[in-house]
Each structure stands twice: as C-alpha cells, then as structure tokens.
N, C-alpha and C positions, 0 to 999 in steps of 0.2 A: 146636893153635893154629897161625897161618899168619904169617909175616913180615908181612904187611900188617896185622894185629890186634897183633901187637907193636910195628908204626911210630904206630899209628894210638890207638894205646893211651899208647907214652909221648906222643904230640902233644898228646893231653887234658889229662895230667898237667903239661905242660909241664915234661919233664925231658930232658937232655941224654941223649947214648945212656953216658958215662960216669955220669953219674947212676944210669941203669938199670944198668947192668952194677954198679955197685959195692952199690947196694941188692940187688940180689937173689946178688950173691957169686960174679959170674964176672967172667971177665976181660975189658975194654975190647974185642978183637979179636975176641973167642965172640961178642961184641953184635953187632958190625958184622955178621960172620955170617951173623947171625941173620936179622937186620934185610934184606940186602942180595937176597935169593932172590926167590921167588916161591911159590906155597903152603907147604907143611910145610916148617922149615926140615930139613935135617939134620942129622946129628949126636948126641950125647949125649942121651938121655930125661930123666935126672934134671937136667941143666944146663936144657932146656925147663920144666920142673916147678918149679925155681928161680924163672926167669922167672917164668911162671902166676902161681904164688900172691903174688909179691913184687906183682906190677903186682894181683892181686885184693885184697893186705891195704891196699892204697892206694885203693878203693873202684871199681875198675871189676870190671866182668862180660863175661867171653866168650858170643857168642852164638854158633846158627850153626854150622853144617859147614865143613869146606875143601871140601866141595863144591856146598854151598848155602845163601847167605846169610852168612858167616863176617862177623861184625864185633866190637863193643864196644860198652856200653856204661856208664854209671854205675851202680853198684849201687840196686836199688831201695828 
C-alpha cells in the first residue's frame, strides 16, 4: 500500500490520523510517517499490515499497484 491510499483511505472514513494509529495499534508518530511519504511508505512490514487490515475491517478495499492505479475503494 502507498501513503496516498493510507491518506485517502482514512479521508473516507473520516478518521483523524490518531484515530487510525490507535485502531490499528501503533503509535501517533508511525501514522504520521506513514502518511507523510510518497509511495511505499517505509519502515516496519508488520506495522503496514496493521494498518491494511485495520482500515479493510472498517470496509474499504485497496486497489491497484504503487505503480499503477493504486487507490481505494469501499468494499463491494
């Protein structure tokens, strides 16, 4: 997943980025992070997989490459 499908993903949700960081069980500043890049973010694999699944158990879906197409959308 890419920073932009993480921004754009809690924007959906209309959650704050402490929101996300505390659902999915990192810390406030791993968010920002995350959030703050530009494609892949870096850093920790299982902290990204965190994310993933916390923002897909809240009903959206990743679409899409980091290198073609990458976006979000609502589960269908």
């Amino acid at each position: 997943i890419t920073s932009g499908q993480i921004k754009a993903a809690r924007a959906m949700l209309n959650l704050t980025v402490a929101d996300l960081a505390k659902g999915a069980g990192i810390g406030f500043t791993t968010m920002v992070r995350l959030e703050s890049g530009n494609g892949i973010p870096g850093g920790n694999v299982k902290t990204l997989i965190k994310v993933k699944e916390h923002i897909e158990s809240l009903g959206i879906e990743f679409i899409g490459t980091p290198e073609s197409g990458a976006g979000v959308r609502w589960k269908p």
